[in-house]
N, C-alpha and C positions, 0 to 999 in steps of 0.2 A: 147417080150411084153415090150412095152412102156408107162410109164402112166404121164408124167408130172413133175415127181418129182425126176430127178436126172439119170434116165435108160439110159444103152450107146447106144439103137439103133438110129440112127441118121438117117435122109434124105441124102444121098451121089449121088452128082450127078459130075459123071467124066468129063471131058472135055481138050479140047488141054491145058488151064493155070492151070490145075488141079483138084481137086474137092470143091465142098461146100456141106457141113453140118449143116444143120438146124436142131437143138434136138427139144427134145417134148415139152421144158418148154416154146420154141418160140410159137410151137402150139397150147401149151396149153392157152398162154398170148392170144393170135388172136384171140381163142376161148371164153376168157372171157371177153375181152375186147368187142370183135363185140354184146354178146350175153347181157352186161352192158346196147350198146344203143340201144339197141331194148327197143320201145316202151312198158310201163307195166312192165318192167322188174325192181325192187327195186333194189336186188342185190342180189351175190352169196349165197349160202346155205353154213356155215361152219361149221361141224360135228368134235365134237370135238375129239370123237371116233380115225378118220382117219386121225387128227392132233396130236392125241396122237402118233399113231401107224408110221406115216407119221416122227415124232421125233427120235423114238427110232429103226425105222427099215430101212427108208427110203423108204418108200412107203406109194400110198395112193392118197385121192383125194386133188389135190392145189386148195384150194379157190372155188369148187364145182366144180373141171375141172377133168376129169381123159381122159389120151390120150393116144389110144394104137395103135401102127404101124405095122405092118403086108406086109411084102411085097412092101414097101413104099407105102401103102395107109392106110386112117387114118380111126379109128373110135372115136367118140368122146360121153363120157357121161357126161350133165352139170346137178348141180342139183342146182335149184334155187329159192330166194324168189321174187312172185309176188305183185302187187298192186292190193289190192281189189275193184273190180267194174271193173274188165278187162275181157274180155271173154279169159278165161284159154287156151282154144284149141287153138285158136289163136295166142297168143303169143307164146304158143308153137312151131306152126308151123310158122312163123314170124320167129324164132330164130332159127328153123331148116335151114331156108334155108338158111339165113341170116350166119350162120357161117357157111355152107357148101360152098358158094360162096365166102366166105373171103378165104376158106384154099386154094381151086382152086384157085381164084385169086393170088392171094401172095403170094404163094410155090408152086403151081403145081403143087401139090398132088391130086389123085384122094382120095374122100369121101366114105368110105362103108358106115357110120351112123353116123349121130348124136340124140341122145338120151336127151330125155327134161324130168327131173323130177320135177316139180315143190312140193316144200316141203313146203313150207305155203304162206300165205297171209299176208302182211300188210295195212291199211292205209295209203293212200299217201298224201302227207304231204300237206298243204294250201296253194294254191298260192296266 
């Protein structure tokens, strides 16, 4: 298991010049990054809890990302703050697909899940 934060399983893909290795923290960055511009999306959920834990153990969720690899394919749980007046489900599913199709795209990893929790609402800010 892989979660983002430091774990050695890596994506190893061999070839005639060798192999490459892309870790979880890449995955996990792709995942929070893609999941930032999705529309309605304020920003990550950070529990302080699993930044404690994340400190003293090495493990945990980076920044509301946690990534775990399996057989080189990935599952992914974001947990994140929304912008109030957004239809929730929505942006939900907006960011499911939306990082599902970044981790294909861009690593070639097949997707078991991506997992959307959204943990509160803010105000979004005045244009």
């Amino acid at each position: 298991m892989a979660d983002g934060c430091g774990q050695e399983e890596n994506r190893n893909v061999a070839g005639k010049l060798g192999s490459v290795r892309i870790s979880p923290e890449v995955l996990a960055t792709i995942a929070r990054l893609t999941a930032l511009s999705v529309p309605g999306v304020a920003h990550m959920y950070s529990d302080l809890s699993t930044s404690v834990d994340r400190l003293f153990h090495g493990r945990g969720s980076a920044d509301g990302v946690r990534v775990q690899v399996v057989d080189n394919a990935v599952s992914i749980d974001l947990s994140l703050i929304a912008f109030s007046g957004v239809n929730l489900l929505e942006v939900g599913q907006a960011v499911q697909q939306q990082v599902a199709r970044a981790i294909q795209n861009l690593v070639g990893m097949p997707v078991l899940a991506v997992n959307v929790r959204v943990e509160d609402v803010v105000i979004a800010p005045k244009e």
